[in-house]
Each structure stands twice: as C-alpha cells, then as structure tokens.
N, C-alpha and C positions, 0 to 999 in steps of 0.2 A: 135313144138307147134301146130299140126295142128289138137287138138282136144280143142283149144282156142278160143273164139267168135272172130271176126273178127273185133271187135271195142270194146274197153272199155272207158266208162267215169272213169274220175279219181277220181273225187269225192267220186267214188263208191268205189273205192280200198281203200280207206284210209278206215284203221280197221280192214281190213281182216286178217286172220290168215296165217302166211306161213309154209307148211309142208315141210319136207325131208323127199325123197322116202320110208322111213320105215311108215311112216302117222304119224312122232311126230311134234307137235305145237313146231319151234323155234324162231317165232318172227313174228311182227305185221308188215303191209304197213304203213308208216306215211307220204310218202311222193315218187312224180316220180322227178327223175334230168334228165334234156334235155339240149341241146347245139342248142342253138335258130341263125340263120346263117344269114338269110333275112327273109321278109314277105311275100317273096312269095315261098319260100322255106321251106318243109316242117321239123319242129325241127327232128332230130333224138333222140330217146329216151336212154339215158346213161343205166340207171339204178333206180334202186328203193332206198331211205332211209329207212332202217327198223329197227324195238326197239325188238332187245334182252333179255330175261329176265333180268335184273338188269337193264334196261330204260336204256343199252347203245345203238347210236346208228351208222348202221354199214351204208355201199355200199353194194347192191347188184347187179351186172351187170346183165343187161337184158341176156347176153348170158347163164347164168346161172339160167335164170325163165324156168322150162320146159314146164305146163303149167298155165294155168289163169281159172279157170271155175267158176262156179258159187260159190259166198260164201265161197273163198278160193284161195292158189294162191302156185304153186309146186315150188320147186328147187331143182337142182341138188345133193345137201346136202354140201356141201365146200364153207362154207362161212369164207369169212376174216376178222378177227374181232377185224380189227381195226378201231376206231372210224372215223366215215365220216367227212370229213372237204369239205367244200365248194369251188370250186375255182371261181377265177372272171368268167371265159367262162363260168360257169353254171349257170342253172336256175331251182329253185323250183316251178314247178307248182302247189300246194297248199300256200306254204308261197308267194309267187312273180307274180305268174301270174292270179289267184282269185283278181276280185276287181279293174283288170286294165281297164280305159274305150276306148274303140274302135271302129271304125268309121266302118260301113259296107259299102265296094269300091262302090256297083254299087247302092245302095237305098241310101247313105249317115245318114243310122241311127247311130243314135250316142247309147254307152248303156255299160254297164260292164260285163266284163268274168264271169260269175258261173259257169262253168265248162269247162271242156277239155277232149276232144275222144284221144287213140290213137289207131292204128292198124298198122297189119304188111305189111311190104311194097314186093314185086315180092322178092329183094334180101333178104327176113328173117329181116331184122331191124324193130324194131319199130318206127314210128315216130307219130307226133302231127298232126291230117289230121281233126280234127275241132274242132269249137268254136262254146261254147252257151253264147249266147248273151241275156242280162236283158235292154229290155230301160228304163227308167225312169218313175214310175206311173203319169199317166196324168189325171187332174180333180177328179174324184171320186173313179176312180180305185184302189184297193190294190196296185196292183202289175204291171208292166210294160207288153208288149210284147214278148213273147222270141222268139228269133233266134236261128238254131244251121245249120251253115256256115261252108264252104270249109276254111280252113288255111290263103291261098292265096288270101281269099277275104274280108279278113280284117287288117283293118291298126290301128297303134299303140301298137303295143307287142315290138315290139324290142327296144323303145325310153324310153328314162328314165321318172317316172311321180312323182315327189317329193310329190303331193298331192293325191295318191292313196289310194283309200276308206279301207273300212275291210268288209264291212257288210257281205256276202257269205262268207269269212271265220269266222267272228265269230258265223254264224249258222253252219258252221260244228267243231270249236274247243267246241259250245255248246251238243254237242251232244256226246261228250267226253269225258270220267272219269276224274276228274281235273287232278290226275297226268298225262296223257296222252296229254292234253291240256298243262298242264304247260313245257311237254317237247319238243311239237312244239312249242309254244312259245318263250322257251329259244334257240332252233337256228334260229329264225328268224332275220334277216339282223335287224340295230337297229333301222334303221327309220322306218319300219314295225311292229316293234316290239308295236313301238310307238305307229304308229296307233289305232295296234290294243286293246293295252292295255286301251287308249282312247275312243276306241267304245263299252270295256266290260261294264257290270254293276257292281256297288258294290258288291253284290255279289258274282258272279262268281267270278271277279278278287280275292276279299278274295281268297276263293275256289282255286284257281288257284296260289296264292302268298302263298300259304301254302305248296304246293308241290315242290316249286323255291327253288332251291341254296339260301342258305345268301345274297351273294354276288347279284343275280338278286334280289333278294327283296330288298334288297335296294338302289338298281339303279333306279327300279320303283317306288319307295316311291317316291326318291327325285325327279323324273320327275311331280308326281303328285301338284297339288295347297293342301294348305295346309287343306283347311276344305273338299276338297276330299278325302287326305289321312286318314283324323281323319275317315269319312265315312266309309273309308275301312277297316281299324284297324276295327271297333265296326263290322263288318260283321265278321271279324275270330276270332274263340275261341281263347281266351282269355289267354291261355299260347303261345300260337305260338304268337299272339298279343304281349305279350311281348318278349318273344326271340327278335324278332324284332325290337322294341325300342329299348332293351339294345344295338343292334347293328348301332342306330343312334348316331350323336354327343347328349350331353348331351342337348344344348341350342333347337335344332329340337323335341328331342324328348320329352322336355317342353312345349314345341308350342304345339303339337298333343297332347299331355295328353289330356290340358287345353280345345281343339277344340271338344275332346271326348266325349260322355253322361257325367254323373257325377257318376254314377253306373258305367258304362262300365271301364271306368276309375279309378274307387277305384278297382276294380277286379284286373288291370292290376298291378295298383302300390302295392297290395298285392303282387301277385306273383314274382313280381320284389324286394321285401325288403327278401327273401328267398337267402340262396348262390347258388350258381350254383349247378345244378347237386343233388339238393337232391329232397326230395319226395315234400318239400312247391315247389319247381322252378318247377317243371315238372306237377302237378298236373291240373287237369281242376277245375274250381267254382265252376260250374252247371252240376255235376252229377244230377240222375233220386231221386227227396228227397219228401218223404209222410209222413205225420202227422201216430200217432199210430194208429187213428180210419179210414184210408185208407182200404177200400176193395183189395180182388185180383184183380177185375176188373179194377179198377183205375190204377192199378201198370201197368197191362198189357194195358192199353188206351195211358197211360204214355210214356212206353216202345217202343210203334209203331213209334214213331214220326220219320216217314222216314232220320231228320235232325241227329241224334244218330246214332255215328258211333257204331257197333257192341260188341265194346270191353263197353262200357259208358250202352247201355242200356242192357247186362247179368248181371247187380245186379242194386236192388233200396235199398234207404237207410231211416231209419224209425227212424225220430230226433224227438226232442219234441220242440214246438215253438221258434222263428221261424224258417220259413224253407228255407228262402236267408244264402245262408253261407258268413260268422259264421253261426252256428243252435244256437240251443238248443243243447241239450245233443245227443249224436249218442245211442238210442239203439240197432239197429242191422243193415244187410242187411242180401236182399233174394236174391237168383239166380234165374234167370228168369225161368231155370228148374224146379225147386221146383213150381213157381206160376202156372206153367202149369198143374201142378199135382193136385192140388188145385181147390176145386170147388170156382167160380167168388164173390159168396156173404162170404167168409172166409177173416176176417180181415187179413190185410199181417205181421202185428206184431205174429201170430202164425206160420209162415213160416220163421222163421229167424235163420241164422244160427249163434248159438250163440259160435259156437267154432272160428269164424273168429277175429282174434286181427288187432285192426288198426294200420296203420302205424303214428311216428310220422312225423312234418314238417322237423324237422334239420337228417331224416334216411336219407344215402347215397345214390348212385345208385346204388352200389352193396346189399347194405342190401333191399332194395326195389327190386333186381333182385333174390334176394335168396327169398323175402319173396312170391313175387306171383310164382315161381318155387317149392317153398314144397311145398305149397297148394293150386293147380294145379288155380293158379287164372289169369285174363285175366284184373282184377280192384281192385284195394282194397281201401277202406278208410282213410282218414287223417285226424285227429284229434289233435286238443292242448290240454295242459295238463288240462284242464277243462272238456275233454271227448267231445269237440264241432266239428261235420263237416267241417273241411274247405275246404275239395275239394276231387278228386279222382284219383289214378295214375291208367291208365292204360300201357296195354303192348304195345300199339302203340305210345306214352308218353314214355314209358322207352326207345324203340327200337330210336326212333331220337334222344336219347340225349345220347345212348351206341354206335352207328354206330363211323366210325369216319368222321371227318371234310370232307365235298366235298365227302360223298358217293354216293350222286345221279350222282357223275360225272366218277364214278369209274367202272373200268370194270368188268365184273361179272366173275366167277372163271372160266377156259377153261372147255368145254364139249364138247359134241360130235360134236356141230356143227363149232367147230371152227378145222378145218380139214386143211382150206389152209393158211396157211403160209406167202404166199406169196402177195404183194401188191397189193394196189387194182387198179382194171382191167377195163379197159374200150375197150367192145366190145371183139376184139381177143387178143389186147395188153394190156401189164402190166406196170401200173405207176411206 
C-alpha cells in the first residue's frame, strides 16, 4: 500500500466506493473493525465492514485493501461474502467508538470522539494512532474546542459508557441515503441503536424506518413513547405508514391511529381496509393531482418537489373537484415527458394521455405487475368504480410488496466479486 496517505480519518472513508483491480464499483465502506487491547496501546485495525450491492453486508480484511487514495479505496478483488457478524473482541469505530467521552491524560480535558485517524504501523498493520476530540460548547460558542491526540493520550475508550451520546454519528448517518443509514443502524449493538434512534428527528427516523426490516420497525416503534411514534408514523408515507401498523398488536396500533392527525390517519385506515397485496394496500394517497384549468407550469412546479420520489412525480393526474383523494372524477394523466414538450402557459388537460386505463383498488399484484409492464409504466392510477382517484401504484410500491419476506436481509446473487470461498480472515489467518 505504499501509494496510500499515511493517515486516514475514518469519518472520511465511510461512503467511499470500493474497486477491484479491473476498476469495477463492488461495494461501499460503512464501517472499520479494530481489536481495542489497552489505552495505551495502539488498536490494530481488523478490517473494513462493507455493503455489497443488494445492502449485504460483508468483512473485508485489511490484508486484502491494496490501496486507499483519494475518494476511493482498492482490493485485491476476492472477497468473502459472507455476511459480517460482529464478535465480542471487536469494535466498530463508527457505530461504537463516535460519541464516546474521553478524558485527555496530560490537560484533563474532558470532550467526545468525532473522529478516528488510522495509519500503517513499520510491520504493514494498520492501527488507530489518533483521536479528535470535541469538548463541550461553553457560553456562547456553537461549537466546543477540537483536539486531535496520540491514542495513548487519552483515556476512556476501552470502559464500558451505558450513557454514550450519538450526536457525531447522527451528522454522519445524516448525510446518508436513508437506505444506507438504515443499514448502519440495523447492525448497530442495541443500546446504541437506541441512542441513536433517540437523537434522530421525526423525520429522518420516518425516512430511515421505511428502509428497516419489519421486524426493526417494530422493535423501534414499541421503544418509542406513544405520541412520538404517532409523530413518526405521520412523517412516512402513508402506505408504508400502514404496512406498519398492520404489523402492531391490534390494541397499539389503536392508540397510534387515534394520537395520529385526523387526515393522516383516515389516509392510513383507507389503505388498511384494502386486502393485502392489491393495487388499494400498496398504493400512495398523495400522487402529484391538478384541477383541469392547471397550466404545464404548475404540473412541472409541482413535480420538482425534491420530497417525490421519481417513480410518484413522472405522471400528474387531472381530477375534477376535489382534489384530496377521493377526487372528483380522474380525467387523465401526463407524463412528465410529454409536459416538457409543452410550452409552460399550455393547459395540462391537453397533454394527457388518453389511452392509459386505471387500475382498479381490488387488482392483484400480479395484474398491477402485468399492467405497468405492457405499458412501459413506472405509476399508474387507482380509481373506484365511480372513476374517482384514490391513490397511485408505483413500481417502487409493487417492488416491496413482490420481493420476498426479509429481502433487505438476503444475499444478493454470486458475481464476480465473490471469488473467495473461504472464511473470513483476519489478517494472515483464517476464521
């Protein structure tokens, strides 16, 4: 590795890309494992955790990083892929060592970890050789003092701290694609987890409990106080929102309704009075919906709303009063394509494509997966027998509810980068 900086913060490496020698993208840095020994002893650095396409997530032993450079990070190409499990000797320094507070030996500042250097030691090992320190803002200052300290010259890493903060790591899981965030999250040790699910905001956390196993969404619900959780339900759309419930006890997820908006919560209990698995249970409410005297302009002001996922704002839909679904009557929808074509003062009801048939609420998931597959669709409409909007299936909507059970936990087909075989390895030897 000796065309590798001589020190990296760890911080920094979480999110980088990892290549194999031919320069293909296999997988992301989420995370360094160290074997922490004393404090004044410097940790030796194991290995990296890294997410695989299909967010599984493996070991990768540092003897196998060839090198580390700017904005990216090489391997040898033979990685083992089998899913990382944590042992007691280990420690994650983004989940475990961000956030813990530590005494600096010779000034006795007291302050918490933001970050961690490592570099290579004379024999080729990596280890942990310093610490940046945050002390506590004092008086009118933002932000505290920083330190970045020799290993050896601070105390408290290695002792257990039941009440360790999150803040440094939730500005770095903030700065994270929710799925990505939600998959550090879910291996994080569970009192940590805690924490930091604690320290998110309503939002995010929605955000982030949308991307979670079943099974973690509703381990965090029920950790949550109950007019928190109703909070956070009303931050995530509104069919994952249900999913959810249905998967509380009955008497729980009565409570949360009730604690809910009273909007928010008729949304939910619509989508919840649908069977399983058809186009009513999977649809969203709040497709992109404009009156017939709607300009293109508006459709496309509409359309920007950073909050619309991709698949929700390539069609709007052109109902006659009103326009909270239920509607009025669905007259058509445009494809975002077509508005672009369109000069901006062109009403959108002359843009509509009239050959598109809406789905009904009791259509299967296979007929809903036939019907945006012939007509190359990405969303299509849902309508009761009255011709009234009630909501939109998309293909990100069909794709969670056709995968199967515990996909996010499953491992993704063998490619090319799963070449070794063999166990996973620490250092020269093999587990």
């Amino acid at each position: 590795m000796s065309t590798s900086p001589t020190r990296v913060f760890v911080a920094r490496l979480v999110g980088l890309p990892i290549f194999d020698p031919q320069g293909d993208q296999v997988a992301k840095v989420r995370d360094l494992v160290v074997a922490i020994r004393t404090e004044t002893s410097q940790p030796r650095v194991l290995g990296m955790v890294a997410e695989v396409f299909g967010r599984r997530r493996i070991f990768v032993p540092m003897t196998r990083i060839t090198n580390i450079d700017s904005g990216q990070v090489h391997t040898t190409g033979l990685l083992n892929m089998r899913r990382f499990e944590q042992r007691s000797t280990e420690t994650l320094v983004m989940g475990q060592m961000l956030d813990r507070t530590v005494t600096i030996r010779e000034s006795g500042v007291t302050g918490v970890v933001y970050d961690v250097a490592m570099e290579q030691a004379r024999n080729r090992d990596w280890v942990l050789s310093r610490v940046a320190v945050q002390e506590p803002s004092k008086g009118f200052r933002r932000r505290g003092q920083t330190y970045v300290v020799e290993w050896r010259d601070v105390t408290g890493l290695t002792r257990p701290e039941p009440t360790q903060g999150a803040t440094h790591l939730i500005s770095a899981l903030n700065d994270m694609r929710p799925a990505d965030a939600a998959n550090m999250i879910h291996d994080l040790p569970r009192e940590r987890r805690t924490a930091v699910v604690a320290a998110l905001d309503d939002e995010r956390l929605a955000d982030v409990l949308e991307e979670l196993p079943e099974e973690d969404q509703v381990e965090i619900l029920e950790q949550l106080d109950s007019e928190r959780a109703a909070d956070v339900l009303e931050e995530m759309s509104a069919d994952d929102a249900a999913d959810l419930i249905a998967d509380l006890n009955p008497e729980t997820a009565a409570t949360l309704l009730g604690l809910m908006q009273p909007d928010e919560a008729e949304d939910v209990r619509r989508l919840m009075s649908y069977e399983d698995n058809t186009a009513g249970a999977m649809m969203t409410p709040e497709p992109v919906i404009l009156s017939p005297d709607a300009t293109i302009a508006d459709a496309l002001a509409q359309v920007r709303n950073p909050e619309l996922t991709p698949a929700l704002a390539a069609l709007v839909y052109v109902c006659r009063q009103p326009l909270e679904t239920p509607t009025g009557r669905l007259l058509g929808a445009a494809h975002i394509q077509r508005l672009l074509r369109e000069p901006p003062s062109t009403l959108v009801a002359a843009a509509l494509d009239e050959s598109m048939d809406p789905l009904r609420p009791d259509a299967s998931m296979d007929e809903v997966a036939a019907h945006l597959a012939t007509y190359n669709l990405v969303a299509a409409p849902v309508v009761d027998d009255e011709g009234r909007l009630l909501g939109a299936v998309t293909v990100d909507d069909l794709l969670d509810h056709m995968l199967p059970e515990g996909w996010r936990d499953r491992a993704p087909r063998p490619g090319p980068i799963a070449g070794d075989a063999g166990a996973r390895a620490r250092g020269g030897g093999v587990r």
